[in-house]
C-alpha positions, 0 to 999 in steps of 0.5 A, a space after each residue: 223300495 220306491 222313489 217318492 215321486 214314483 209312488 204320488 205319480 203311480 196313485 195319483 194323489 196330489 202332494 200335501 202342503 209341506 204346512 200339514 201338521 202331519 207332513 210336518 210331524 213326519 218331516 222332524 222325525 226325518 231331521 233327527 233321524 229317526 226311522 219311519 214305519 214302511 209305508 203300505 200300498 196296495 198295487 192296482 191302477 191307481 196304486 193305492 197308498 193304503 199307510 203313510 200318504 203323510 209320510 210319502 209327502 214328507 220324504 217329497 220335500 226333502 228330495 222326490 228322488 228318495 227312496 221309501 221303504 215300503 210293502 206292496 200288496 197284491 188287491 184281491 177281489 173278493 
């Protein structure tokens, strides 16, 4: 579990307007509180947001201090 604000800064993409249909779409799910799929990074400078860059925006507007269930996965090189 990561704060939101911890997980924009930390892959440093920028927060989606709170208009985008997508961060809109996952912002009526939160009101009527339906649970949201864990949101899938990768760890690795930047850490990347591999699943739910949306749903992390979401979570932004209604406070930056709450938490995302999320899966942290190590980057392998191949």
């Amino acid at each position: 579990i990561k704060k939101a604000k911890d997980v924009l800064r930390a892959s440093g993409l920028p927060l989606l307007p709170e208009d985008n249909w997508h961060v809109k779409q996952n912002l009526k799910k939160m009101k009527k509180v339906k649970k949201l799929s864990p949101v899938l990074l990768v760890s690795g400078e930047p850490l990347i947001i591999a699943d739910g860059y949306h749903r992390v925006c979401a979570i932004y507007y209604l406070s930056e201090d709450l938490e995302i269930p999320c899966r942290l996965v190590t980057r392998t090189d191949v």
